[in-house]
PAZAPA-4460 file (N, C-alpha, C; in steps of 0.05 Angstrom, whole numbers, plus 32768, in hexadecimal, padded with zeros to 4 digits):
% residues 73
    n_x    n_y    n_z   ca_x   ca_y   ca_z    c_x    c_y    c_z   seq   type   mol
   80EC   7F5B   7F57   80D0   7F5C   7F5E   80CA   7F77   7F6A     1      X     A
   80BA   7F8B   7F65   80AE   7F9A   7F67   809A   7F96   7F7D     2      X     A
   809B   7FAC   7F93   8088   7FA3   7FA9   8080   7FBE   7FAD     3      X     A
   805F   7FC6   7FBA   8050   7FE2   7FC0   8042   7FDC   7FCF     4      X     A
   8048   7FF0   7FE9   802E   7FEA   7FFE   801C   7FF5   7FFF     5      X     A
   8010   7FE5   7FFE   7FF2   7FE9   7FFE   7FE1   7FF5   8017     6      X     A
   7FCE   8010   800E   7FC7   8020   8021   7FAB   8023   8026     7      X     A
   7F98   8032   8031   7F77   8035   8036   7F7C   8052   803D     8      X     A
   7F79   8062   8028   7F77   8082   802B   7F64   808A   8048     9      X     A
   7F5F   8098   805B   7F44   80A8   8071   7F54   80C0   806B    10      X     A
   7F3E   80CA   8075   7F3E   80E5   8072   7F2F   80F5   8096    11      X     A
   7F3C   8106   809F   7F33   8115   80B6   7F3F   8133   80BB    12      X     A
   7F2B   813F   80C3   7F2E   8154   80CF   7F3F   8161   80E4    13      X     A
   7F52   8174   80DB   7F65   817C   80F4   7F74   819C   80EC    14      X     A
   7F5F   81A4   8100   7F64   81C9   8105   7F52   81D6   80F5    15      X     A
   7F41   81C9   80F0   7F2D   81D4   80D4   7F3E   81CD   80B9    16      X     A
   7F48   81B6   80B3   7F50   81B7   8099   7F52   8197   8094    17      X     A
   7F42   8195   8081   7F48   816C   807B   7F65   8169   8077    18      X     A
   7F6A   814B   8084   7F7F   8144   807B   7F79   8126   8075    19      X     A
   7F87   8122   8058   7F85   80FF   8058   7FA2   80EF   8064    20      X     A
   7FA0   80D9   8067   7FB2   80D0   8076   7FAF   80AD   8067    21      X     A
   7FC4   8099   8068   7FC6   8083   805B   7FCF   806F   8068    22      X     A
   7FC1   805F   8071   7FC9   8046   8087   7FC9   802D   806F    23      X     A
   7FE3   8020   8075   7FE5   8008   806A   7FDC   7FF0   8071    24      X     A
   7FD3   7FDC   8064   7FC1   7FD1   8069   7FCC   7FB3   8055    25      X     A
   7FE4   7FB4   8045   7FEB   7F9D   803D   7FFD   7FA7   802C    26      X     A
   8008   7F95   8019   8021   7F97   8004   8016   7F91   7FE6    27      X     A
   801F   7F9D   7FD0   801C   7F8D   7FB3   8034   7F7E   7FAC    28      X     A
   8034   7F72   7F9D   8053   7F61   7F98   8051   7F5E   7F73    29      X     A
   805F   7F68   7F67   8061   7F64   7F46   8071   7F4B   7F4B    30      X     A
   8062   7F3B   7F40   8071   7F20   7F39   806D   7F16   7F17    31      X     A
   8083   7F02   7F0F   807C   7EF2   7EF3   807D   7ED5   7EF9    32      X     A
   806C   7ECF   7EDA   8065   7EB1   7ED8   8083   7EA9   7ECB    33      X     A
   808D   7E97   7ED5   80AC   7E8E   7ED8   809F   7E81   7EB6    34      X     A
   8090   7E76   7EAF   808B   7E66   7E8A   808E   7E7B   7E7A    35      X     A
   8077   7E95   7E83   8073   7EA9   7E6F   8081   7EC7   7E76    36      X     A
   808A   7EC9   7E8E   808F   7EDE   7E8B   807E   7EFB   7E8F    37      X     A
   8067   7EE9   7E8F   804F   7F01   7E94   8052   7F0D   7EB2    38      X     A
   804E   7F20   7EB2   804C   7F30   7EC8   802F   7F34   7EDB    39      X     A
   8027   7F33   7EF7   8016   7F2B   7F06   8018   7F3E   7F18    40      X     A
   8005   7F52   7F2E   8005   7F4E   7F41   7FF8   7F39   7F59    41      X     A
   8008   7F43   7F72   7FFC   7F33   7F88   7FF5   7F3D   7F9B    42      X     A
   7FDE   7F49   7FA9   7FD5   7F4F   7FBF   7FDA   7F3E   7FD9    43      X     A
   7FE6   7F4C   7FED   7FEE   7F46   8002   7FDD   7F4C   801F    44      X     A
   7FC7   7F47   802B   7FB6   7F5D   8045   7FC6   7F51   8056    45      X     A
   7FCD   7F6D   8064   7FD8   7F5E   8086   7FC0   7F56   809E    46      X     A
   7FAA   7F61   8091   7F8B   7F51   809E   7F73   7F5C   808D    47      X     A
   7F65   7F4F   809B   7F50   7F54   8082   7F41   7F79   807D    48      X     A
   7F3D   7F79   8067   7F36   7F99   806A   7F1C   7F9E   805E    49      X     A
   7F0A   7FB0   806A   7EFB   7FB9   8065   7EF0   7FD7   8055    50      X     A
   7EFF   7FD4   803A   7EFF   7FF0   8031   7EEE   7FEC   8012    51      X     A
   7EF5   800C   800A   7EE5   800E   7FEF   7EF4   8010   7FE0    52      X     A
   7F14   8020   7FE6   7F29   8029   7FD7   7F3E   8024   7FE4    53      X     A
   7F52   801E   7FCD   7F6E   800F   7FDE   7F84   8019   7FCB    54      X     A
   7F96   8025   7FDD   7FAE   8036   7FC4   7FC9   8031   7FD2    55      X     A
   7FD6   8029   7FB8   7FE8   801E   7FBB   8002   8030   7FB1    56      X     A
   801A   8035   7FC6   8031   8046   7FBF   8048   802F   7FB8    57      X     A
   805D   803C   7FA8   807A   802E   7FA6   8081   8038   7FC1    58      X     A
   809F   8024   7FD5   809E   802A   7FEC   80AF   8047   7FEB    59      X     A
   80B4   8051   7FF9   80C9   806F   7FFC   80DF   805F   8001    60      X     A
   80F5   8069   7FFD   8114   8067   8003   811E   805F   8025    61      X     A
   810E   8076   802C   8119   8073   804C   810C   8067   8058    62      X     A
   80F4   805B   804C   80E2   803F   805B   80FB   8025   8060    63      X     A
   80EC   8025   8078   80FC   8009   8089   80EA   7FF7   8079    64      X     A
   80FC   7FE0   8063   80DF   7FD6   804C   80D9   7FBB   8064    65      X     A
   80E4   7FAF   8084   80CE   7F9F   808C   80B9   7FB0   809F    66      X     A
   80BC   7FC5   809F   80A8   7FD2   80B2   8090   7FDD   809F    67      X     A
   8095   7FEC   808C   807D   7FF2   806F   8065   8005   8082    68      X     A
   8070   8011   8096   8063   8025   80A4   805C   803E   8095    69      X     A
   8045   804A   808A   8045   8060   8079   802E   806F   8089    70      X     A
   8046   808F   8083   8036   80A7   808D   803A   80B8   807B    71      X     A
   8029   80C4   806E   8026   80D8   805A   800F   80E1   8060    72      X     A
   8010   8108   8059   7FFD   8116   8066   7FF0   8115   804B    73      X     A
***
């Protein structure tokens, strides 16, 4: 099973230069239908969210995968 956490891009200002930044906000989960075989995702929110856009990464290597803490500049 295939899992991606799921993020809410902001964006802010620091030193005079934008930076975006990516707070997680839940998990995807690739799952199949055990009859067909079809393939599915599943959205996961760790609370409810209030966004427009929601982006979702494969986890990194050196992620602790129960913590799913993501900082990328």
């Amino acid at each position: 099973m295939t899992r991606y956490v799921l993020t809410v891009p902001y964006t802010f200002e620091r030193n005079g230069q934008t930076e975006t930044r990516f707070r997680r906000v839940g998990a995807i989960f690739e799952n199949a239908r055990r009859e067909t075989g079809e393939v599915f995702l599943s959205v996961k929110l760790d609370f409810p969210v209030a966004a427009t856009e929601l982006v979702g990464f494969p986890p990194r290597p050196e992620d602790d995968p129960a913590s799913d803490e993501v900082t990328q500049s």
